[in-house]
C-alpha positions in Angstrom: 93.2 96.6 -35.7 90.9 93.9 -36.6 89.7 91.0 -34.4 91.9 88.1 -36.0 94.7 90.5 -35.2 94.4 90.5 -31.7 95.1 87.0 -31.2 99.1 86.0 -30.1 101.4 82.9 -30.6 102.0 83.1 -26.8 98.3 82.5 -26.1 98.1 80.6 -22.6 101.9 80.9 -21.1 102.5 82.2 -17.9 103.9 86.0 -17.1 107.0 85.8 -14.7 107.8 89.1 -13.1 111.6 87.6 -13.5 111.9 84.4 -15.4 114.6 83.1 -12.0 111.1 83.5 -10.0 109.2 80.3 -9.9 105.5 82.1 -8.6 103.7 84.1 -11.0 103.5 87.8 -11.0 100.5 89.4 -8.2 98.8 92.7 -8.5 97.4 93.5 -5.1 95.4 96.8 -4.5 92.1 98.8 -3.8 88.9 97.8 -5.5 88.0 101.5 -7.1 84.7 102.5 -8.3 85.1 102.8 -12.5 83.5 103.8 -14.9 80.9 100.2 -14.2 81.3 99.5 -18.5 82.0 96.4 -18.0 78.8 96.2 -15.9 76.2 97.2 -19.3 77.7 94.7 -21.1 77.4 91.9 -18.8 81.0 91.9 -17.4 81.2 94.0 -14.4 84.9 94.2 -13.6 87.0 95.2 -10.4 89.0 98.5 -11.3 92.2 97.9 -9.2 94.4 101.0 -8.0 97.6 98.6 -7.2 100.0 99.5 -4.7 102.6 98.9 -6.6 102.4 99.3 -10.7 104.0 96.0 -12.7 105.3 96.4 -16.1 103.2 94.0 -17.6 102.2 93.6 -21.6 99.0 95.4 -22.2 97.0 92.9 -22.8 94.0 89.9 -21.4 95.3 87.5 -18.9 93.5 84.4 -17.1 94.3 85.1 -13.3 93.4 83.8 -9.9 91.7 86.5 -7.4 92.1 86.4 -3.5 89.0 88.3 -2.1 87.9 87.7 1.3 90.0 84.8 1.9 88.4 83.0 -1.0 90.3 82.3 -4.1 88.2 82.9 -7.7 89.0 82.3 -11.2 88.7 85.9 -12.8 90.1 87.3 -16.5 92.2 90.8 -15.8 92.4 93.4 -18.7 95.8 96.0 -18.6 95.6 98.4 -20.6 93.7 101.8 -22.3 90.3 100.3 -22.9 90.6 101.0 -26.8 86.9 99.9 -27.5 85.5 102.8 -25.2 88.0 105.6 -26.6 88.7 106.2 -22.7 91.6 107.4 -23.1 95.4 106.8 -22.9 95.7 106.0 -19.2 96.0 102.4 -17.9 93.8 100.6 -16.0 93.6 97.2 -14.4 90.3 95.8 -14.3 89.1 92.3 -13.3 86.1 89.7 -14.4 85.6 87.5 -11.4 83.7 84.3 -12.9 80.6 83.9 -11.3 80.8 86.6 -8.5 78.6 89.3 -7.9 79.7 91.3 -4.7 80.4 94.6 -3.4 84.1 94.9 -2.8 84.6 98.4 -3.7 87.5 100.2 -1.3 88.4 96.6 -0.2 91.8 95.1 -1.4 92.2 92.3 -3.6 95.1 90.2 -4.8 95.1 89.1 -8.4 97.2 86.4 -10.0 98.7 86.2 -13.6 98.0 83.0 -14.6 98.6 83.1 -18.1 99.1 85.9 -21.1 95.3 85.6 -23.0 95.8 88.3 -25.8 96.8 91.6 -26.8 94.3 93.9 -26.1 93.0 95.8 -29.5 89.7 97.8 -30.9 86.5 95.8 -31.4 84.5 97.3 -34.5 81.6 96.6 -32.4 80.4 95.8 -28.3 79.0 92.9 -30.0 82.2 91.7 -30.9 83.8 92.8 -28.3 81.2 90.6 -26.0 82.0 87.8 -28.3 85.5 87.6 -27.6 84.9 88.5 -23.6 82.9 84.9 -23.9 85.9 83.3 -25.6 88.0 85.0 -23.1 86.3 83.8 -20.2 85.4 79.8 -21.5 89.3 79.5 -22.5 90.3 81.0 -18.2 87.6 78.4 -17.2 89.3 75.5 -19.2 92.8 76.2 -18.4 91.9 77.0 -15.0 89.1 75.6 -13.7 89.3 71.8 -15.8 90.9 70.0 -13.1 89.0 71.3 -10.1 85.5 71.5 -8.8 83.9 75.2 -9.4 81.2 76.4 -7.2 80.0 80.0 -7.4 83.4 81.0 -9.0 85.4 79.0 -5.9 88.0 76.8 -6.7 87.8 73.3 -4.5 90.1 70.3 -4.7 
């Protein structure tokens, strides 16, 4: 699947884990050590092992992360990793904007903001880093336009 493929009409609307529920759907879990990919290419992501397993879209999502008691604006990827031919399992792994901490075996709880894109194969990391950037500015917008960001931290 090429790159202009991966992109959906849904871009930007919220995921519902039941469209009654007014509050978005929340993956909480353990921060588990991964593969630390995202890590060479300048995206070092939280691999969650949630307590309880969502049936979400595979796909990109701008979420909010609550990590000791401080909320951060972060973009979540479910799904198989197609890029890295890791194979068919799925994972749930995490960009916190502007955070670079520890938090392996500590829980986290992530919020779905909003639905980003499907997840697909990049022909190269390149593009694949490209769209990560995209990824991120378009979270930061939608998420972060309206408030005061320091160090990843949403203020008022």
């Amino acid at each position: 699947m090429n790159r202009v493929n991966c992109l959906l009409t849904n871009k930007g609307k919220g995921v519902k884990l039941d469209m009654h529920l007014s509050r978005n759907a929340t993956i909480k879990g353990i921060v588990v050590r991964g593969k630390q990919l995202g890590r060479t290419i300048g995206f070092p992501t939280a691999n969650i092992a949630p307590y309880k397993l969502l049936n979400l879209q595979k796909g990109v999502y701008g979420v909010y992360v609550d990590c000791r008691g401080n909320r951060y604006i972060g973009v979540m990827n479910v799904g198989e990793r197609p890029s890295f031919d890791d194979g068919n399992h799925t994972t749930y792994e995490v960009h916190i904007l502007d955070f670079n901490e520890n938090i392996y075996e500590e829980e986290i709880a992530v919020e779905i903001a909003f639905y980003i894109r499907q997840e697909c194969k990049f022909s190269s990391v390149s593009d694949l880093i490209q769209q990560l950037k995209k990824d991120v500015h378009y979270t930061f917008t939608l998420l972060g336009g309206n408030t005061h960001i320091d160090r990843g931290r949403l203020h008022a």
